[in-house]
MMTF fields as JSON, N, C-alpha, C and O atoms, coordinates in Angstrom:
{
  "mmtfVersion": "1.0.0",
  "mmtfProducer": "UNKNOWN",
  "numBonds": 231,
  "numAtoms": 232,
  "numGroups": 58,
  "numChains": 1,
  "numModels": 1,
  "chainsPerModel": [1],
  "groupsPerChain": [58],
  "chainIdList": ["A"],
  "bondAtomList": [4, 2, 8, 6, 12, 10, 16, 14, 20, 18, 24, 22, 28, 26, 32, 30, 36, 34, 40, 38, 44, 42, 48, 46, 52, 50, 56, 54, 60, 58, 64, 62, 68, 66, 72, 70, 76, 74, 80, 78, 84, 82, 88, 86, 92, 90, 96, 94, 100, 98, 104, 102, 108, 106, 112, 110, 116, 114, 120, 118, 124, 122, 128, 126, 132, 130, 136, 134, 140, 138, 144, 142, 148, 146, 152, 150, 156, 154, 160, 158, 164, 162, 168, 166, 172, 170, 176, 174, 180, 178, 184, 182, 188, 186, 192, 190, 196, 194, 200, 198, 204, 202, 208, 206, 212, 210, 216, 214, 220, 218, 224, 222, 228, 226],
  "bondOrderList": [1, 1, 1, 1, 1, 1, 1, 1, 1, 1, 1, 1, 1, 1, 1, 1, 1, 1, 1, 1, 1, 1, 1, 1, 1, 1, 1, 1, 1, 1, 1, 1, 1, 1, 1, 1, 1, 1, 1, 1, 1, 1, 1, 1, 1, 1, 1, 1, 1, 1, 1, 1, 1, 1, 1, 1, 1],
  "groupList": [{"groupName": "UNK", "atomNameList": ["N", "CA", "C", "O"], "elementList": ["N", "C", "C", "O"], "formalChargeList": [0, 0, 0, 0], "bondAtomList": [1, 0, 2, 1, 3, 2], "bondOrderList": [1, 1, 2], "singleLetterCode": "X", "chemCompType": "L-PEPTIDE LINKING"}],
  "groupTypeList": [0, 0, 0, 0, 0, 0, 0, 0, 0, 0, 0, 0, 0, 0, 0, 0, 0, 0, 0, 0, 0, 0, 0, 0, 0, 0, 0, 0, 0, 0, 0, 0, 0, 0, 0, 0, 0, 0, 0, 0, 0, 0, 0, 0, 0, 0, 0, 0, 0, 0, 0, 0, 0, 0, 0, 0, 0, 0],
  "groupIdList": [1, 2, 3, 4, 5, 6, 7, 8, 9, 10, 11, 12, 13, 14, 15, 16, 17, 18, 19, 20, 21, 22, 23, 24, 25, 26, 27, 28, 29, 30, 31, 32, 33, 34, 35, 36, 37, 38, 39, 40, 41, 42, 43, 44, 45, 46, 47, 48, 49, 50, 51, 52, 53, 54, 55, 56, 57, 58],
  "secStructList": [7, 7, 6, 6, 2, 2, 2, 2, 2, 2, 2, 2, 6, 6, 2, 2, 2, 2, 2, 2, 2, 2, 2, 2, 2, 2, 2, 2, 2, 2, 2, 2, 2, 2, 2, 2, 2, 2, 2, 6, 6, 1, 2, 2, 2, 2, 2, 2, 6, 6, 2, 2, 2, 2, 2, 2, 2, 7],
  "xCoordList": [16.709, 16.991, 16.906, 16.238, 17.726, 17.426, 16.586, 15.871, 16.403, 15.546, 15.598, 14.447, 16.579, 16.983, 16.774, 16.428, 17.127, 17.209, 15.442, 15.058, 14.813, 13.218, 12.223, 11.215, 13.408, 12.741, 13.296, 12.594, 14.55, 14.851, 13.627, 12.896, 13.675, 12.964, 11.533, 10.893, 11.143, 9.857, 9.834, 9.029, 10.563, 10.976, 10.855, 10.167, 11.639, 11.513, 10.439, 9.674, 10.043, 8.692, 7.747, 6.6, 7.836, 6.569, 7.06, 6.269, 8.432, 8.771, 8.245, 7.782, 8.314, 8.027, 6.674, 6.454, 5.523, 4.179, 3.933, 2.81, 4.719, 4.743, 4.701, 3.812, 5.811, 6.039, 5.023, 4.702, 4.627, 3.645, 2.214, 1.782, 1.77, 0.746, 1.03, 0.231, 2.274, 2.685, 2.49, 1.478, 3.022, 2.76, 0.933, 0.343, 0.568, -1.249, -1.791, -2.206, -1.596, -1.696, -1.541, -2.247, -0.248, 0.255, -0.163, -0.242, -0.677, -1.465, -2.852, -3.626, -3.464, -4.597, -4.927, -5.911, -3.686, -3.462, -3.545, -4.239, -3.117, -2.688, -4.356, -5.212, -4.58, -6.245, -7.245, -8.257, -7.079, -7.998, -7.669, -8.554, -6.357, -5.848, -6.527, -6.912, -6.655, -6.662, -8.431, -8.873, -9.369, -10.775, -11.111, -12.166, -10.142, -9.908, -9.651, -9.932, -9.275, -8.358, -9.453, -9.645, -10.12, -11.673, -12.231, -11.838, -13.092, -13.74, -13.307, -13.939, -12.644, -11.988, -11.614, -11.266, -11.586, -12.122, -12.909, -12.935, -13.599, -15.522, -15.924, -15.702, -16.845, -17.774, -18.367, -18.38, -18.955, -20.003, -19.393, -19.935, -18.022, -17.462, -17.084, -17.097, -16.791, -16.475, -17.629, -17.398, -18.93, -20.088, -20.533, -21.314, -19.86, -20.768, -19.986, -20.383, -19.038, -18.28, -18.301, -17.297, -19.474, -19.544, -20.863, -21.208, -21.785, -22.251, -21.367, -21.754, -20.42, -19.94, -18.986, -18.671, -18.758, -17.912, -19.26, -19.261, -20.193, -21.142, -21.892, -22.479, -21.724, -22.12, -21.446, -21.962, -19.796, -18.857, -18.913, -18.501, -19.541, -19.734, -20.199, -19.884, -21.278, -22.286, -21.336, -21.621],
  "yCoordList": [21.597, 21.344, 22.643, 23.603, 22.62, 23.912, 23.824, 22.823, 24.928, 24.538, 24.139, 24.137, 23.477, 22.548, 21.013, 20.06, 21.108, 19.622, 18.764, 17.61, 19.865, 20.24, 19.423, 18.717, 20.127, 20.216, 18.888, 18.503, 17.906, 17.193, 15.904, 15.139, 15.95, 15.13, 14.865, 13.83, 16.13, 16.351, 15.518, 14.591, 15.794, 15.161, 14.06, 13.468, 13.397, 11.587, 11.424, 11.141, 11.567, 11.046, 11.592, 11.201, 12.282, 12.202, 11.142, 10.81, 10.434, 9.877, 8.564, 7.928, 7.97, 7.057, 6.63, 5.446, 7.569, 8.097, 7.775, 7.291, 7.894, 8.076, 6.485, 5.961, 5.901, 4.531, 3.255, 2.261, 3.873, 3.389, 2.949, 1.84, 4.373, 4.561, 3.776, 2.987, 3.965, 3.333, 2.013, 1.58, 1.003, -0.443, -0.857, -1.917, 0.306, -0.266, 0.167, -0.68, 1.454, 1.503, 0.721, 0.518, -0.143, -1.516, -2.434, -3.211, -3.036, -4.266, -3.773, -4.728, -2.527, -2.521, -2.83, -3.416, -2.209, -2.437, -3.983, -4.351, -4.603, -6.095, -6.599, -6.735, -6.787, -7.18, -6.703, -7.391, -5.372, -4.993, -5.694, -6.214, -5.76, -6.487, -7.977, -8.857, -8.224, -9.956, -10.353, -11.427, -8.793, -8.82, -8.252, -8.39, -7.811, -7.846, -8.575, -8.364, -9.283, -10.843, -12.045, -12.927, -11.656, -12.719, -12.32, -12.8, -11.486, -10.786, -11.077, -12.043, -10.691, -10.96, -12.285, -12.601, -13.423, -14.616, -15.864, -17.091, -14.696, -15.276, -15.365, -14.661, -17.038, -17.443, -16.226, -15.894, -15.57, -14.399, -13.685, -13.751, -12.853, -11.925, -12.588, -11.906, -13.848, -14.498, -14.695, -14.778, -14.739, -15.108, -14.37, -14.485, -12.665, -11.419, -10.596, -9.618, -11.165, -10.429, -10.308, -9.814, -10.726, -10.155, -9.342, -8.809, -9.174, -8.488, -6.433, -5.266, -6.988, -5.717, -4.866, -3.701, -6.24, -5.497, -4.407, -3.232, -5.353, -5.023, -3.5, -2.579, -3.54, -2.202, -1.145, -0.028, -1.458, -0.723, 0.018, 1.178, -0.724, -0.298, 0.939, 1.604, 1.187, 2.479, 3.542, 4.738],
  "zCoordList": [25.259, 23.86, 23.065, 23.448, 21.77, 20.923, 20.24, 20.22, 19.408, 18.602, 17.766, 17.331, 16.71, 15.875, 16.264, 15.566, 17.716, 17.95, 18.361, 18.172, 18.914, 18.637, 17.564, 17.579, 16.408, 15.007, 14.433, 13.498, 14.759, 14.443, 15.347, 14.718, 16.368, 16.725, 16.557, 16.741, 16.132, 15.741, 14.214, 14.113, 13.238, 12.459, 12.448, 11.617, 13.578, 13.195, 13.363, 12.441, 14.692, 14.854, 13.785, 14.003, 12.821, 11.772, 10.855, 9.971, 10.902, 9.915, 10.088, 9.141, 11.688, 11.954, 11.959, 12.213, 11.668, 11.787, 10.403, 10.261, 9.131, 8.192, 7.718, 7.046, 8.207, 7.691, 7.964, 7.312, 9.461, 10.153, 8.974, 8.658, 8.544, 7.422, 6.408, 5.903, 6.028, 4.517, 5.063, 4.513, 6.003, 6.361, 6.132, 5.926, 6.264, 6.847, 4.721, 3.93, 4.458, 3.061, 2.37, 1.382, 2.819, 1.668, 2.003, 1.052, 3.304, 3.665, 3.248, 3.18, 2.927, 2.671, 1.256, 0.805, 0.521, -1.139, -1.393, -2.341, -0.887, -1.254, -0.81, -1.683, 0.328, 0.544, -0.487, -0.614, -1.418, -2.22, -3.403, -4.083, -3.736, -5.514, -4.701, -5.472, -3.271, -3.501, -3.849, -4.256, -3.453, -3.538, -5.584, -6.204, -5.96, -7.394, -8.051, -9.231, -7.849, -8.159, -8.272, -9.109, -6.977, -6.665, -8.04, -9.103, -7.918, -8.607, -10.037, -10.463, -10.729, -12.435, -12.576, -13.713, -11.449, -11.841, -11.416, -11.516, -10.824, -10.516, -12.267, -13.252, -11.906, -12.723, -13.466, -14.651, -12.09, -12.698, -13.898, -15.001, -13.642, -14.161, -15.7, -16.724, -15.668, -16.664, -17.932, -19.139, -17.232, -17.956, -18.454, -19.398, -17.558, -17.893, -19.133, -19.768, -19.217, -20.389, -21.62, -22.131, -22.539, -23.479, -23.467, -24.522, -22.131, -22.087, -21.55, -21.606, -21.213, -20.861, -22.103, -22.348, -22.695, -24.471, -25.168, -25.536, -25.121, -26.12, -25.062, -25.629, -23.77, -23.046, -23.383, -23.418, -23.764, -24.001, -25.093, -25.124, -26.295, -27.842, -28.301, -29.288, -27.099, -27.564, -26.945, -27.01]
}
């Protein structure tokens, strides 16, 4: 092979390396908004909120 064709293949395969990441990044994104999601409407979070306005004030 030359060395262009080297550099091309080297290429994909980081691309495919790349997309790979982005699949696991975005299934990881979505599992965190769904533990955010819990969270902002838990009881707790609901009960605790005008203690957190009034934390905010000072």
């Amino acid at each position: 092979m030359t060395n262009n064709e080297d550099e091309i293949t080297r290429l994909k395969n980081e691309v495919e390396a790349l997309k790979k990441e982005l699949l696991l990044k975005e299934a990881e994104n979505e599992k965190l908004k769904k533990v955010n999601d819990d969270i902002f409407s838990s009881t707790s979070w609901k009960i605790t909120k005008p203690l957190r306005i009034l934390s905010n004030k000072k």
